[in-house]
N, C-alpha and C positions, 0 to 999 in steps of 0.2 A: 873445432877444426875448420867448419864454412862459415860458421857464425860472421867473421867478419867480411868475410865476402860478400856473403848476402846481407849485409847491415843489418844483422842479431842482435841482440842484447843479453839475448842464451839460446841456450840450446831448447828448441823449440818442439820438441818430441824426445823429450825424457818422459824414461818409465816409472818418477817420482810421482807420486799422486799430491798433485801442487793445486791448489781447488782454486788460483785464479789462471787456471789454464780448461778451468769447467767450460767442456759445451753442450747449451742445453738442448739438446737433439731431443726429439720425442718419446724415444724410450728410457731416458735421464730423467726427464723432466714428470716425466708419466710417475717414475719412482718415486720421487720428490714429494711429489703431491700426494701421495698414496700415505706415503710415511707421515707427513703432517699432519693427514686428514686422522689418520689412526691414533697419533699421541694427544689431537684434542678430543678424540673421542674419549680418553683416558682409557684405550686396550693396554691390557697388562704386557701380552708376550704377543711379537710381530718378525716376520723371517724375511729376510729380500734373497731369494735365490738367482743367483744367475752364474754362469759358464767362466771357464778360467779366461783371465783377461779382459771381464766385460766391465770393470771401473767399480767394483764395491767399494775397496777401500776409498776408492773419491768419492765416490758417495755419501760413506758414511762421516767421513771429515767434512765434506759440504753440510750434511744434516748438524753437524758441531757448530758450524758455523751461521746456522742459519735458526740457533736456538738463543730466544731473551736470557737476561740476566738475570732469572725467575730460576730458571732451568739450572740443578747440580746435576751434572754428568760426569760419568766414569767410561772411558776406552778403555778395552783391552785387546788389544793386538795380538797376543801373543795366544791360544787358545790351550795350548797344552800345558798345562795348570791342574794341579791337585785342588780337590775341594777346599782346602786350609788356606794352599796360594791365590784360589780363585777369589775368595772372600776378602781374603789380606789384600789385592789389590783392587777391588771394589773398592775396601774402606779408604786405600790410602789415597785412592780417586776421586773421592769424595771429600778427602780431605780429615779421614779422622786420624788421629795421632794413637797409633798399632804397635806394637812390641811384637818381637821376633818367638815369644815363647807363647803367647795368645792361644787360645786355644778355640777349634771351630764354633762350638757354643759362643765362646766369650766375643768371637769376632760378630756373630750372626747378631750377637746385642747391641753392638758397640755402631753395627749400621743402622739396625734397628731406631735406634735413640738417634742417630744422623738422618735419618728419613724423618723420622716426626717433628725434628728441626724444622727442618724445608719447608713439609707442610702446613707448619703452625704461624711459618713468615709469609706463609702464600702461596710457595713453590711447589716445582715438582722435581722426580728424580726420577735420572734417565740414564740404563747402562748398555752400552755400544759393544757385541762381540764379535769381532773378525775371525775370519777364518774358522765358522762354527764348527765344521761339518769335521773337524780334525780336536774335539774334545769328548774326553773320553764319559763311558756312560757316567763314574761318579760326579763326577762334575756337571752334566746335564744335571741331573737329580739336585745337585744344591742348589743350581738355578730355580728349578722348580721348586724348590722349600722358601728360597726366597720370597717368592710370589706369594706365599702365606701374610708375610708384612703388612698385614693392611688395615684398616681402622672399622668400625662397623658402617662408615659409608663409603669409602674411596681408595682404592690401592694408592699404598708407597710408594711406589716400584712401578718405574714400564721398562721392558727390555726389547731389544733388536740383536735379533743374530742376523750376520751375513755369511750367507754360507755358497757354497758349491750345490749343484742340482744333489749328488749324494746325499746331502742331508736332510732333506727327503723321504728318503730311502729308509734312512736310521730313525727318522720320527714314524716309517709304516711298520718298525720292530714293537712285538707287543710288550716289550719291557719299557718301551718309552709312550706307550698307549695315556699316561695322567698328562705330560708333558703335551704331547701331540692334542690333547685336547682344549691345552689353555693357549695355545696359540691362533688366536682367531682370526690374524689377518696375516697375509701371506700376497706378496708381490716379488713379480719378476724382472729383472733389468734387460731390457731387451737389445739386440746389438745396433748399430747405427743403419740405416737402411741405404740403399744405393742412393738415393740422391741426397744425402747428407753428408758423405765423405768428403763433396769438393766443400763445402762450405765447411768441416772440422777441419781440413787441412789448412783452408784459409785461416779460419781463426786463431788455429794454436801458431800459424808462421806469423799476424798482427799481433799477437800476443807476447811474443818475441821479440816484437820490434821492427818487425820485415813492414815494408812501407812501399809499395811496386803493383804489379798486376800480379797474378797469380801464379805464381811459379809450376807448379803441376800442372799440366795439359791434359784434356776431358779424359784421352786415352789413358794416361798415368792413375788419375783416381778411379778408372773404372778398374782397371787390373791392379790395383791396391785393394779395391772392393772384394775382388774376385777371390785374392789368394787371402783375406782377412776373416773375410765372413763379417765383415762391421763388427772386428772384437776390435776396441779400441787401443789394448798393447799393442797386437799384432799390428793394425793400421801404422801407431808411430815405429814401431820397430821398422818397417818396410819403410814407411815415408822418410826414414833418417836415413838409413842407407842407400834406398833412393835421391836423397840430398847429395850423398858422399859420391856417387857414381857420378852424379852432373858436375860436383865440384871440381872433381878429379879432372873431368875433360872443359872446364872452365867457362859451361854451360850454365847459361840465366833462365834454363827452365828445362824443369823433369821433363823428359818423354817415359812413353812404353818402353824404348830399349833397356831406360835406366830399372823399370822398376821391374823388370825379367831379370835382371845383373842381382838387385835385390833380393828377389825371391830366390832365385839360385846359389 
């Protein structure tokens, strides 16, 4: 709609997790490194907690992207999955060729023998779960049987849930006491801090394609700060509508007015 007003290229604060719109603010980059440092350690099971809206899933598609061609990796986006489904999309993640009638044994084999592949070429294997904290206990528990997979010196297997601060909570349940114990590393994604908003807002409008002085004014990104809490959805959601208000009145730069119009 301002895109080309403002000489866009797109829409520069969509809520798509497009990981060349990554900024690597401190509490990003913090995770980053946290996660890398853990998968050369070869930890088996590692958690990234953080609050709704604080960029997991950019995250974890950054981590996809920031892994050699060593590395077989499985996403699953989807977290509400029976143990049967959980597995059948591991394997088909990985890349093994699964029939619909398969059965959980036969699936658990079939990644089994997919993992000592990997490892016999060099590699390693790495399974990504979003949206942890909304999978149900059986399904925990086959992750944790997973993690059996391993050879008498080195795990198959490293896993990353990304979860909600609640998940948490379900790992200090004493029915998830075996799990909660194999998970040895544990990082939080923290929100953007005040003085980082005017520099993400810049970024993702260069990003865009915007090519000018700074379109938001000190006031604008502080009270974008304010009502955000530096969750990074909430920031674009605000800074778009904030776009749309200055558009509207044919303005080349947010104020405060606009991003009160926004928040309201």
């Amino acid at each position: 709609m301002y895109e080309q007003f403002y000489g866009l290229n797109e829409a520069p604060f969509s809520l798509t997790p497009d990981t060349s719109f990554v900024y690597r603010h401190a509490g990003h980059q913090e995770a980053v490194n946290d996660l890398l440092s853990g998968l050369t350690a070869g930890e088996g099971f590692m958690a990234v907690i953080a609050e709704v809206g604080s960029g997991k899933t950019l995250l974890c598609r950054k981590l996809l992207s920031l892994l050699s061609d060593s590395w077989a990796s499985a996403y699953l986006p989807n977290p509400l999955l029976t143990p049967t489904e959980l597995y059948r999309g591991i394997a088909t993640e990985l890349g093994v060729d699964v029939g619909k009638q398969d059965s959980l044994q036969q699936l658990q084999q079939m990644i089994f023998e997919r993992l000592v592949c990997v490892q016999k070429a060099g590699g390693k294997t790495l399974v990504l779960i979003d949206e942890a904290q909304a999978m149900s206990q059986s399904s925990l528990e086959a992750m944790r049987l997973l993690s059996n997979l391993e050879t008498e010196k080195e795990k198959l297997l490293q896993v990353v849930f990304f979860a909600q601060p609640e998940f948490k909570k379900r790992l200090a349940q004493h029915a998830f006491r075996q799990l909660r114990q194999r998970i040895t590393f544990v990082c939080e994604i923290k929100p953007l801090a005040r003085n980082e908003i005017q520099g993400y807002l810049s970024h993702r409008m260069a990003t865009a394609g915007y090519n000018g002085p700074s379109l938001f004014s000190t006031v604008a990104a502080r009270k974008i700060y304010r009502n955000s809490a530096g969750r990074p959805r909430l920031v674009n959601i605000l800074a778009h509508k904030s776009l749309l208000a200055a558009y509207g009145k044919g303005g080349l730069r947010v104020s405060g007015r606009q991003v009160n119009a926004a928040v309201a």
